[in-house]
C-alpha positions in Angstrom: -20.2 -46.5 17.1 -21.2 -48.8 19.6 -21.8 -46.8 22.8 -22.2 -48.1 26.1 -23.7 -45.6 28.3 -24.4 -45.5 32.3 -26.9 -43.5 34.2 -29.0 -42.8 30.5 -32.3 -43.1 32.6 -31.5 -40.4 34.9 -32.6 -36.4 34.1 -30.1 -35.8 31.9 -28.2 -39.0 30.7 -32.0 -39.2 29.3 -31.2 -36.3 26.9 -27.8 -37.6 26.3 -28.9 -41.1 25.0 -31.5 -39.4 23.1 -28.7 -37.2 21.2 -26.3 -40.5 20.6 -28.9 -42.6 19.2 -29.6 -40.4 16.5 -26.4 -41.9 15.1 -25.0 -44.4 17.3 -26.2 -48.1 18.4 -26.4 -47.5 22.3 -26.7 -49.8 25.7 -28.0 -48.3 28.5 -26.7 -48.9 31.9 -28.6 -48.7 34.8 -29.7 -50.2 38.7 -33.4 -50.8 36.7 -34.0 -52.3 34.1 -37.3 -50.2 32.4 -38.5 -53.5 30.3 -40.6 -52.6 27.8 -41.1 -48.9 28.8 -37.3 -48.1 27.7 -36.6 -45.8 24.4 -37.5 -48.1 21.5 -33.9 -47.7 19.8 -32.2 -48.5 23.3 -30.9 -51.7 24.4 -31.0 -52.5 28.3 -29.1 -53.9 31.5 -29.4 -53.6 34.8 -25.9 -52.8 36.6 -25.2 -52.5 40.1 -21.8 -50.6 38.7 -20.3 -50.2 42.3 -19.5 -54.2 41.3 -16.5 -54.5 39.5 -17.0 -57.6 38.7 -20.9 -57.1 36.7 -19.1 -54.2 35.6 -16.4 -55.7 33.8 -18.7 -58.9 32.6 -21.0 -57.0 30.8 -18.5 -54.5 29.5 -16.7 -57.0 28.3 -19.5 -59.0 26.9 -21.0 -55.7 24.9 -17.3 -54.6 23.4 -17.9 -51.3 22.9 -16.3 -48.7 21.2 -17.2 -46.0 23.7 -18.2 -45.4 26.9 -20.1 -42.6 28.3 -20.2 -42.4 32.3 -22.9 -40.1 33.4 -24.4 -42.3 36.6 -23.5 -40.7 40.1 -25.0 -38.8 42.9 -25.2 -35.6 41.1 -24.8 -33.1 44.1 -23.7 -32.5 47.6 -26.8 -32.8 50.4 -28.7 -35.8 48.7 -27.4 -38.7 50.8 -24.5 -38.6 53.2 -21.5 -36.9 52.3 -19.7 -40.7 52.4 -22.1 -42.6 50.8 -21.6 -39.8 47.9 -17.8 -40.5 47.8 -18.1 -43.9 47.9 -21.1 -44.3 44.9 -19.3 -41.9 42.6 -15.8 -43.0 43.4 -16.5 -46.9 43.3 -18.6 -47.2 39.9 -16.3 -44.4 38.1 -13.2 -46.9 39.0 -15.4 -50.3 37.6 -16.6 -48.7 34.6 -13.5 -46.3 33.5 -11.0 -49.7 34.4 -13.3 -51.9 32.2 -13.3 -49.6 29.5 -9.8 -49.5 29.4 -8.9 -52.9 29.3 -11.0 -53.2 25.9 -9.5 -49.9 24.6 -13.0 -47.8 24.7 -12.6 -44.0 24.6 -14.3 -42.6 27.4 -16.8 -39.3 28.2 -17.6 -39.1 31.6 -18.9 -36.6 34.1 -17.1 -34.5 36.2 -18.6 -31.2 37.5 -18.2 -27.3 38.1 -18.1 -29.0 41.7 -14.7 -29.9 41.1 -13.8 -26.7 41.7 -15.2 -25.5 45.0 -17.1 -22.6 44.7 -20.6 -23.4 44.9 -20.8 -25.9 47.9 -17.9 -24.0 50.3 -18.8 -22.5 53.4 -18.0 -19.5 52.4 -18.0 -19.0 48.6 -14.6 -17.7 47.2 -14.1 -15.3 44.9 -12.4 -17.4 41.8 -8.5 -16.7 40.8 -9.8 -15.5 37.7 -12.7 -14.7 35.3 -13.7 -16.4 33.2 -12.9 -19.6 34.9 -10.7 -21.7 33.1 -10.1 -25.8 33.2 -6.5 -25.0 34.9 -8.4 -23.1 37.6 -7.3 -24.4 41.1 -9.6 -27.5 42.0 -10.5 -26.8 46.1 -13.7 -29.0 47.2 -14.5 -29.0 51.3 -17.5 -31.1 50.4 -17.5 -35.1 49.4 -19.6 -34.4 46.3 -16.8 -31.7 44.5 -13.8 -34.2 46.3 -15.4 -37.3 44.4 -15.4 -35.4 40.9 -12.0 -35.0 41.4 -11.1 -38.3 41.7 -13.3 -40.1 39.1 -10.8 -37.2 36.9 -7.6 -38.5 38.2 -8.8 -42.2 37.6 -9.3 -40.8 34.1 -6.1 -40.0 34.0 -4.6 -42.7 35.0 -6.9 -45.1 32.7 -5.9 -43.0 29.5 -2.1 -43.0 30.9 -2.3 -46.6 31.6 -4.6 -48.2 28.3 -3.7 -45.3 26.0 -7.5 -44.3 25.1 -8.9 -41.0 25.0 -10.9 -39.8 28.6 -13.1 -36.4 28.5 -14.0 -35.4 32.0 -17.3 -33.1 31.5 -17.6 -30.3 33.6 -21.0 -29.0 33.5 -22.9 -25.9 35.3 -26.8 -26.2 36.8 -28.0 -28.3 33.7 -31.2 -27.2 33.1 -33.9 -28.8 30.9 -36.1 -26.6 28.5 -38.9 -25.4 29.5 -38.3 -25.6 33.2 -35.4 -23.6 33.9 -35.9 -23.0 37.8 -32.7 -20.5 37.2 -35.2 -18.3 36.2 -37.7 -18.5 38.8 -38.6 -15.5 40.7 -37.0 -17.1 43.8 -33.9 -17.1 42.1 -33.8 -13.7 39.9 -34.8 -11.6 43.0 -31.8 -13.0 45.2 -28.4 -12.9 44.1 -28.0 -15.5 47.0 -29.5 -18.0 45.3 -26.8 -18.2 42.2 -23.4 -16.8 43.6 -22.1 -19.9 44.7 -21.4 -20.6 41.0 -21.3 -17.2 39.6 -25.1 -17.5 38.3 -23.9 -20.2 35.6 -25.9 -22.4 33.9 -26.0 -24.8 31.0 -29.2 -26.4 28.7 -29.2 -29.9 28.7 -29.3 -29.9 25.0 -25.8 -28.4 24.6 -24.2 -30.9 27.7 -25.8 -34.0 25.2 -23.9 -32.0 22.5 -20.9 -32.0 24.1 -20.6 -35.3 24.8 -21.0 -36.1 21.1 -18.2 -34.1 20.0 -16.0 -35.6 22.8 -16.9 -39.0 21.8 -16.0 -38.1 18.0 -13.2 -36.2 18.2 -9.5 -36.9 17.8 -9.1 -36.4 21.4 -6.3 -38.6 23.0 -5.0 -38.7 26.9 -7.5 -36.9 29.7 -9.1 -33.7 29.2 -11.6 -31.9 31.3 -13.7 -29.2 29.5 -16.3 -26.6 30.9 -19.8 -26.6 29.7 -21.8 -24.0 30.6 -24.1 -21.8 28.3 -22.8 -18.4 27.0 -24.5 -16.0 29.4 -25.0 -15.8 33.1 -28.8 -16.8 34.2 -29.2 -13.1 35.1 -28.9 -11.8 31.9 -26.8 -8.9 33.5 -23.4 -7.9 33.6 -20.9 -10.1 35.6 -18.6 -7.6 36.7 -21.8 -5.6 38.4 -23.4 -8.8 39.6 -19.8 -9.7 41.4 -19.2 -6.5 42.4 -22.6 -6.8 44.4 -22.7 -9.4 45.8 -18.6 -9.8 46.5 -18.0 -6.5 46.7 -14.5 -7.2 44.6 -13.5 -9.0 41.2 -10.6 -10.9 40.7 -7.2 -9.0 39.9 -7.4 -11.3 36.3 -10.7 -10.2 35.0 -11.6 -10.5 31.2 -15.3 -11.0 31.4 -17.5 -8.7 29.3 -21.5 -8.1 29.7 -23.3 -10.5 30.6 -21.0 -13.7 29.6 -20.5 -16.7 32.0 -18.2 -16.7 34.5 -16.6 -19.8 32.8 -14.3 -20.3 29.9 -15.4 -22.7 27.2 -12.5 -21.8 24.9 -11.1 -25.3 25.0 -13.9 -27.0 24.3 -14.1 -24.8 21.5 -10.4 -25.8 20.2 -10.3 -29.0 20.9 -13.8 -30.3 20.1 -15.4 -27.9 17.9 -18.2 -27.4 20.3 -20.2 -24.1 21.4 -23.2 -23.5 23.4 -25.9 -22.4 21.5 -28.7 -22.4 23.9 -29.7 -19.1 26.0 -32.5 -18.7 28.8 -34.0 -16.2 26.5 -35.5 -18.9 24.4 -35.2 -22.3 26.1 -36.4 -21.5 29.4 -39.9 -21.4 28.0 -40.1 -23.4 25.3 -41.7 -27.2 24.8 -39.6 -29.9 24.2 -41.0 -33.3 24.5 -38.9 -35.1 27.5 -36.8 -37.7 26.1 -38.2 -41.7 26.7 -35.6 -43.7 28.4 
């Protein structure tokens, strides 16, 4: 396919070109263009793609059959909360519209933001383990709000021009070799990782994820959990939320040391699984990708 995809020079859209163009021709989108330091397979273009309008000419101009949306503020706390709202918000609607008016499927990303937990003032206990997609969405913060809107405007664009949008919900990616889930500052205090149940996800199986979106029969909007296997703790989740909680939800299915989210329907639908632990990624070299 011919892939179009935005934000590919950031930490992990990196590792996400670097998975497509194994087998896919891909444009990069970005505010910088890297000239002639870029991934050799890569093409370039510098996007401001809060403009609709440089949105929609060069979408237009490229034609491609997909569209990957990975560029945004990626947290809460970076910039002001409405500066977030408005950068992730404004260049979801450019690119998603302009990909529907030439009928490309879409993979963009959302976040376990979406949901509430991690930036609350006060970190709920979920409605259920593991967490499912059809988990109540309940952001205070402009970051998690944001994700859910760049999902409804998928919706609407897959209502609307009929092509296939897969809303990415990933954990704290983390990139092998570095996995600051498993610094000391981290393992030592259950503070650190309640505020999304000590979840996690390698960046290699987010890259893989948004492969099998992009080549599966997928149609409408569909949001799908990615997070890695285990929790970051490597202990059981019931006796982490027990400790730190003091309570587990009434609907509790979790067993050992599993995530506190549910990936089953990324399973179904898109014949995906993580396969990448903390046990072996966290120290191991992988050569970061060129972008």
């Amino acid at each position: 396919m011919k892939i179009a995809v935005t934000g590919g020079r950031g930490q992990t859209g990196r590792w996400v070109v670097d998975r497509l163009v194994e087998d896919h021709t891909v444009t990069c989108f970005d505010r910088d263009h890297p000239g002639n330091d870029g991934h050799p397979e890569v093409d370039y273009r510098a996007v401001d793609l809060t403009d609709q309008g440089s949105v929609f000419d060069v979408l237009t101009d490229l034609e491609p059959d997909a569209v990957v949306h990975w560029a945004a503020i990626p947290a809460a706390g970076i910039r002001p909360g409405v500066d977030t709202y408005r950068n992730n918000t404004l260049a979801a609607h450019s690119v998603l519209t302009a990909a529907g008016r030439i009928g490309a499927r879409v993979v963009q990303a959302s976040s376990d933001g979406a949901y509430g937990f991690f930036f609350a003032d006060e970190t709920p206990v979920p409605d259920e383990l593991p967490i499912s997609e059809s988990h109540a969405l309940r952001p205070e913060d402009d970051y998690g709000l944001s994700k859910i809107v760049t999902e409804e405007i998928g919706k609407t664009i897959a209502r609307r021009d009929d092509v296939s949008v897969a809303s990415i919900r990933p954990s704290w990616i983390q990139i092998p070799g570095e996995y600051p889930c498993r610094d000391d500052e981290y393992t030592s205090n259950l503070a650190a990782g309640a505020g999304n149940y000590w979840s996690y996800v390698d960046v290699r199986d987010v890259a893989d994820m948004v492969e099998a979106a992009l080549t599966s029969d997928l149609t409408g909007h569909e949001a799908f959990n990615c997070v890695a296997p285990d929790n970051a703790l490597g202990r059981p989740l019931r006796e982490l939320m027990t400790e730190f909680y003091g309570t587990v939800p009434e609907n509790c299915a979790v067993e050992g040391d599993a995530s506190a989210y549910d990936t089953t329907k990324a399973s179904k639908l898109l014949d995906w699984e993580p396969t990448r632990s903390w046990r072996t990624a966290a120290t191991e070299t992988v050569p970061t990708p060129q972008v």
